[in-house]
N, C-alpha and C positions, 0 to 999 in steps of 0.2 A: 493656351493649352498646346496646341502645333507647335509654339515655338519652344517650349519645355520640352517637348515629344523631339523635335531635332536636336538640342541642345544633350537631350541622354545617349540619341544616337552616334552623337558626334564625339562622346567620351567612351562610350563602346568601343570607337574606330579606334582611337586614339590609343586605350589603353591596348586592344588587339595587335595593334601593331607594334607598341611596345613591351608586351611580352614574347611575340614573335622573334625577338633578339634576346631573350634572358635564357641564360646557359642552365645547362641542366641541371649544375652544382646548386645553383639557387633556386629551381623548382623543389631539390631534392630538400636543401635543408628548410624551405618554409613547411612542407609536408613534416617533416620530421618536429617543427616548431608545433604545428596543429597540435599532433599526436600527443607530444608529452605534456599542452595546457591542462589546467585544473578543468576535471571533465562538468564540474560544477555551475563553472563561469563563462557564459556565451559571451562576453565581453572580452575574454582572454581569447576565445576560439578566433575572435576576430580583429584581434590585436587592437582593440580600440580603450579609451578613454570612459570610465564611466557615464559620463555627463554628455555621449553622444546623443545625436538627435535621430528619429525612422531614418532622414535623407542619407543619414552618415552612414545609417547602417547598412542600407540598399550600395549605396556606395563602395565604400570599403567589400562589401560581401560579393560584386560585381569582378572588383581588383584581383581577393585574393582566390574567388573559383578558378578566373583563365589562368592566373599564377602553377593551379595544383590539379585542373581538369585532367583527368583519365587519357585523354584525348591528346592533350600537350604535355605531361609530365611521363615518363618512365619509369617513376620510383613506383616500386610494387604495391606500396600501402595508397595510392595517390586516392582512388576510388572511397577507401576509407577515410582520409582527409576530405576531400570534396564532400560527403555525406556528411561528416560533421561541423562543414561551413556552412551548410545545409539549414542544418537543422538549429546550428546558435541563432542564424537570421533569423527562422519562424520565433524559436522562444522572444527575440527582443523586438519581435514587432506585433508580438501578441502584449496586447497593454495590460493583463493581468500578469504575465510572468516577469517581465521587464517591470512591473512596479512592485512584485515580488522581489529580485535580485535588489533593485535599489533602495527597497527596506534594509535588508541587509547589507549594502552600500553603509547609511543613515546609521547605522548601529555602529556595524566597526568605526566609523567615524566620532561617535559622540565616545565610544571606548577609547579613542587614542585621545579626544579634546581632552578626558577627566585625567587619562595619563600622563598629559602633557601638563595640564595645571597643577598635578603633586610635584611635578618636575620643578616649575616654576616657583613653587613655593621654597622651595631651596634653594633656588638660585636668583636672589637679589638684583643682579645686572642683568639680568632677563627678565625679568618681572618689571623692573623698573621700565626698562626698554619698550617694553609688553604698553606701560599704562600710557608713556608719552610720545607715543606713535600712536595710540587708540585704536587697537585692535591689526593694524596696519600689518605689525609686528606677524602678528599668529596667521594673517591672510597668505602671506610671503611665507610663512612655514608651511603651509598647506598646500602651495607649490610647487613645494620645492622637491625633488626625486628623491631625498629620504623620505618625506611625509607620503609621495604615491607609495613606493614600495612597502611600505610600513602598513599604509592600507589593503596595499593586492594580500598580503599576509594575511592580513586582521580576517578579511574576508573572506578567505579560504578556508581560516580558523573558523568561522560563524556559518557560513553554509555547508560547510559539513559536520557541523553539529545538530543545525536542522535535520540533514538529512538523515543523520544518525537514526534523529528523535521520530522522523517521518516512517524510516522503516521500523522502527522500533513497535507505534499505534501499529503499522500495518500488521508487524506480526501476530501480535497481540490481537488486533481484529480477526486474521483468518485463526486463530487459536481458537478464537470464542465463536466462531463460524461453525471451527471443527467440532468443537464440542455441541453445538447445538444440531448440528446434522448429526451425529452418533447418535443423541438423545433422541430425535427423531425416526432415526433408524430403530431405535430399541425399541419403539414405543409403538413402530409400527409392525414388527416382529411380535410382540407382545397382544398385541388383537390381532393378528395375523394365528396364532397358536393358539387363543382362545375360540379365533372363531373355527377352526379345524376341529378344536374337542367340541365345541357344542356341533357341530355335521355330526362329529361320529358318535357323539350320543345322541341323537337323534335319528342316526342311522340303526343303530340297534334298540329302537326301542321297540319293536316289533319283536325282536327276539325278545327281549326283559318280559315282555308281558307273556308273551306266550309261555317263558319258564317259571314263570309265578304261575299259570293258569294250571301248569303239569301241575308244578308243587303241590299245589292245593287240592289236585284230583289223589292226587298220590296216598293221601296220609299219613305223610312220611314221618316214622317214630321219630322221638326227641331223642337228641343224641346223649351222653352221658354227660349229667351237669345241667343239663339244659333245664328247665323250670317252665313246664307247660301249665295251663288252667285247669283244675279239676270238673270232672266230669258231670252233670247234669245229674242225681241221685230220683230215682221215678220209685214211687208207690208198690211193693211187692207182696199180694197177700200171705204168700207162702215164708215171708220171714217171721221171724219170734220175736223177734225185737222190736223195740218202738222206735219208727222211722219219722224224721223231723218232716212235718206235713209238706207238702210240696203247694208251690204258690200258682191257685190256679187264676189264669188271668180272663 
């Protein structure tokens, strides 16, 4: 373990001292390289190889910070380059994001294999070549700087399709967020006003009775139209007429 611990220190020194001699024209243009990679692919921030390994990445990421540090570069955006050397290393040394990226790595790739074998099917002396070399053939295409470049594409193509599709759920999530907080809002507005009218009628039910208690003191005539009960008829000996007996209880 000591001797691994001197052996990083000793590539520290190494590389310190050799960028201590790189001119500013190449501070500036790596920083300018940072800035316009696909903001997608921490692979590209660190100008590495898919297929690198943690060591390669601590590595490389070690290089190209003292290359763009704040501290030794002058280009203005340097700060911002540095923070996004930064943070490619966390994503690819976090083994859920890094085996994220190399799914989609896996995909652009088996898209250009099926691309390549429509190819092949057309073309005879390639296909031939293809079966009696055994696979050989298509390993050496996979190599080769058309086949990277053709992949750094693919995958640019497929991770921002994801990301497309990733903001897309998001929006869609806080939409249905929004609308479910509104609902809640309304709902708690809605007993919020019910319970105001039941205070305030409960607040005047002191008055209500007491003006039904006037009312009733009152005997206040029926107003016109109105349809009161007719009156009690009582026993009168002084009339002439035959009154319908009254019901004595």
């Amino acid at each position: 373990m000591g001797e691994a611990s001197s052996n990083s220190t000793d590539d520290d020194l190494l590389l310190k001292n050799f960028f201590a001699e790189v001119s500013e024209v190449e501070r500036d243009n790596e920083v300018n390289r940072i800035l316009t990679c696909f903001k997608l692919n921490p692979f590209e921030h660190l100008n590495l190889p898919f297929g690198a390994s943690p060591e390669d990445i601590k590595r490389q990421y070690r290089k190209l910070s003292l290359l763009v540090h704040p501290d030794k570069c002058k280009h203005p955006q340097a700060k911002e380059a540095f923070g996004a050397l930064a943070k490619a290393q966390q994503l690819l040394l976090d083994q859920q994001e890094r085996d994220y990226v190399l799914s989609q790595v896996n995909a652009a790739k088996d898209e250009l294999r099926m691309k390549r074998k429509k190819h092949l099917r057309k073309d005879t002396a390639s296909k031939i070549k293809s079966l009696v070399e055994e696979g050989k053939y298509e390993q050496m295409y996979e190599q080769s700087e058309e086949f990277q470049q053709e992949l750094k594409l693919k995958v640019r193509e497929i991770l921002t399709e994801q990301e497309w599709r990733r903001r897309k759920m998001q929006m869609r999530i806080s939409e249905e967020q929004g609308r479910l907080k509104k609902d809640e809002e309304e709902a708690k507005e809605m007993w919020k006003r019910k319970r105001e009218h039941e205070e305030q009628w409960e607040g005047t039910r002191e008055q209500r009775v007491s003006s039904w208690r006037d009312f009733m003191k009152s005997g206040k005539k029926a107003k016109k139209g109105e349809i009161r009960p007719p009156k009690l008829k009582t026993e009168d000996p002084n009339k002439s007429y035959v009154q319908r007996p009254v019901k004595r209880g």
